[in-house]
Each structure stands twice: as C-alpha cells, then as structure tokens.
N, C-alpha and C positions, 0 to 999 in steps of 0.2 A: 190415493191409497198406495203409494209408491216411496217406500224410504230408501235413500241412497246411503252410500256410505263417503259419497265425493265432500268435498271438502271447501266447497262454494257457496257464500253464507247464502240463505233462506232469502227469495225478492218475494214482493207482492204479487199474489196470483193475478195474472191481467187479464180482465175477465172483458169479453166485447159483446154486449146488449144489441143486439137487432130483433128491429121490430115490423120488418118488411112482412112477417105476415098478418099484423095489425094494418100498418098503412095498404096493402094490394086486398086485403081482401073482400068482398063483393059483398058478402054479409056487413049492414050496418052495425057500429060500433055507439058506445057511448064514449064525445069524445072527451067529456068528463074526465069519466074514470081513466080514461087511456091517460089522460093529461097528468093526474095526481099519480098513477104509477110509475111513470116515467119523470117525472120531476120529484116526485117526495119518495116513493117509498120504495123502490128499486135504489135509489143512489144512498137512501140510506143505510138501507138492508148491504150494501155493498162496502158501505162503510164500517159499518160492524163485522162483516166476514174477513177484510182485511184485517181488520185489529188480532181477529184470529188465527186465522190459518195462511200461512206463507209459502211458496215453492220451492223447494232446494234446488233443484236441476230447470226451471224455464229455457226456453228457444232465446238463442242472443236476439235482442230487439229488431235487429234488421231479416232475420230468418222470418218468412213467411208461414203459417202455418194455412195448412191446406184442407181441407174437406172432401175427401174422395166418395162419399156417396150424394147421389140426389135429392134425399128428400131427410129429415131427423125428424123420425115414425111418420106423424100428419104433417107436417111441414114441410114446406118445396124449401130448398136451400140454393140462395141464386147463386149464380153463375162464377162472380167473383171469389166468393171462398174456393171451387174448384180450382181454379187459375187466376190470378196469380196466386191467391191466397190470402191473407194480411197479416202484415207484420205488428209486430210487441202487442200481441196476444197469445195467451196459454187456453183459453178457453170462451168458444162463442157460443153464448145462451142467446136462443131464439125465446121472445116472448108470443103468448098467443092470448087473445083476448075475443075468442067466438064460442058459439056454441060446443058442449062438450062432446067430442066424437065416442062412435063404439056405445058400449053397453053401461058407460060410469054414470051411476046415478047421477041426479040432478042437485043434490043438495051438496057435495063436492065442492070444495070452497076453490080448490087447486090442485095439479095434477102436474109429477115433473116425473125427469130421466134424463138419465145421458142416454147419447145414441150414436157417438164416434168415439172412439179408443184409438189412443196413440198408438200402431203397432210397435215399436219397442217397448216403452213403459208400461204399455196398457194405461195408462191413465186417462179419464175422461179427457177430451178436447170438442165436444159440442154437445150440447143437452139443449132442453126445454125447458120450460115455466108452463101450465097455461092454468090462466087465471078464467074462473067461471064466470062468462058477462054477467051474471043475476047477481052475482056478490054483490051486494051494496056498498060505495067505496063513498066515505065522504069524509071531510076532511077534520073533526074534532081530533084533539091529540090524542085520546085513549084508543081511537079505533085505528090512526094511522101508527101507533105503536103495534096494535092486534096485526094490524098487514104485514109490518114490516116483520113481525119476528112468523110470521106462516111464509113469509119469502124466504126470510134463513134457514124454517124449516123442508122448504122447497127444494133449497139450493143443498143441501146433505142431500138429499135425494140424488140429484145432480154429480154430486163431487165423489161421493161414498158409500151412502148407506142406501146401496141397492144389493138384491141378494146375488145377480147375477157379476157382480165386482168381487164379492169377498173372496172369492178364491184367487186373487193379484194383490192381496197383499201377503208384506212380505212375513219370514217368520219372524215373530217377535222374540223366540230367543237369539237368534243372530241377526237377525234386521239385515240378513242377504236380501238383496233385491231378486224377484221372480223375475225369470225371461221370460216364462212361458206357462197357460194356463196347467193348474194343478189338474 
C-alpha cells in the first residue's frame, strides 16, 4: 500500500512461501492436500499475482530482509528470519494447514494477515495463509481454479486489504508517500 514517487522501474514482489509450520507441526496433516497446495495451487496463485502487482521500491537482492518478532499471530517464526534474515525477498508468507485456532468458525475455507510491517514503509513484509484441513483439496481443474483464485483472495488480505493497513496509504491526490501512521 506504499506509492513512491522514486523513479526505479516496478520488480516482481518476491514473495518467499514457508511451510515450516506444516512440516514441524505435531498435529497430523493430510499429506495430499499439503502436496497439491504447494505444487499447484500456491505457485500458481503466485503466478497470477505477479502478472499483477509489481514493487517499486524492493530491498536490493543481497539486503536481507529480517523478522524482528517471534511468532506471525499463531505461528512460531524460526530463528533464521531473525538473523541473518534472507535475501531477494520482499515478503515471507507462512502457510498453515491445521486445525483453525480461536473462535473462527469451522466452515472457513481460509483465513490470512499480515503481521510484520516494514518500519519505514509500513508495508507488509510477513503475513499468513491458513488453509482449513476439512477443505476438501482434490485435484479436478474447476476446483484447483476455485483454490487458486481463494488464494489471491487470501493473499489481498495479506498485501492490502486489511482495515488496520488503510491508514498507510498514501494520499491519492499527491501520491506523497506516509511516514508515519495517520
């Protein structure tokens, strides 16, 4: 949610998928579904987001980008994102594929957010996915289109269209970039 006014054409948003709390976590999974998300319908859903939205300002590839909190909401965030960080990414989505924490109902196909903000830009730099285990994920091409486009609508969730973001963007009649929340 961040327009600049710099002069550096538009990169692809580099977006880095971990799934560390799929793979560590103690609750069985199905590894089905784990499988077809992570090979079909996440890379394509990613595929399609790139065509759309690009970054004007990203971290030069070799700048590491960092994660200064522990956990993004119910997710443990390991250790690596802290220090050293990793490089030639602008944003790390955690996926989650367990049962739905808190009070969200059960019939909730998906549930996202970001939960790290760049302190200059404010722009998102780590958010969530989590994908309800009862979803039924199977592989006909009408339903793996139905996933992929509840993933792009996941990932807005993510990037923008949360209500606690809209006051960091900038004004749209001068397209000044916000320092600082309104």
């Amino acid at each position: 949610p961040l327009i600049t006014t710099t002069s550096s054409p538009p990169s692809p948003l580099r977006i880095h998928l971990d799934y560390s709390h799929i793979t560590s976590s103690p609750t069985p999974i199905n590894q089905t579904s784990f499988h077809i998300l992570k090979t079909t319908i996440l890379p394509k859903a990613l595929t399609i987001l790139h065509s759309l939205i690009s970054l004007k300002s990203p971290l030069p590839p070799s700048t590491p980008l960092t994660l200064p909190s522990p956990t993004c909401s119910f997710i443990p965030i390991p250790h690596h994102y802290q220090h050293p960080g990793i490089n030639n990414t602008d944003l790390v989505l955690f996926i989650s594929l367990a049962p739905l924490p808190g009070n969200i109902p059960s019939n909730i196909e998906a549930s996202s957010s970001h939960c790290i903000q760049d302190a200059t830009t404010f722009r998102p730099v780590a958010g969530f996915i989590h994908f309800n285990p009862s979803l039924p994920i199977n592989t006909s091409p009408r339903y793996i289109n139905y996933l992929t486009y509840l993933t792009l609508h996941e990932l807005t969730h993510v990037l923008m269209f949360n209500p606690s973001l809209f006051h960091f963007f900038p004004n749209a009649n001068t397209l000044s970039t916000i320092t600082h929340p309104v």
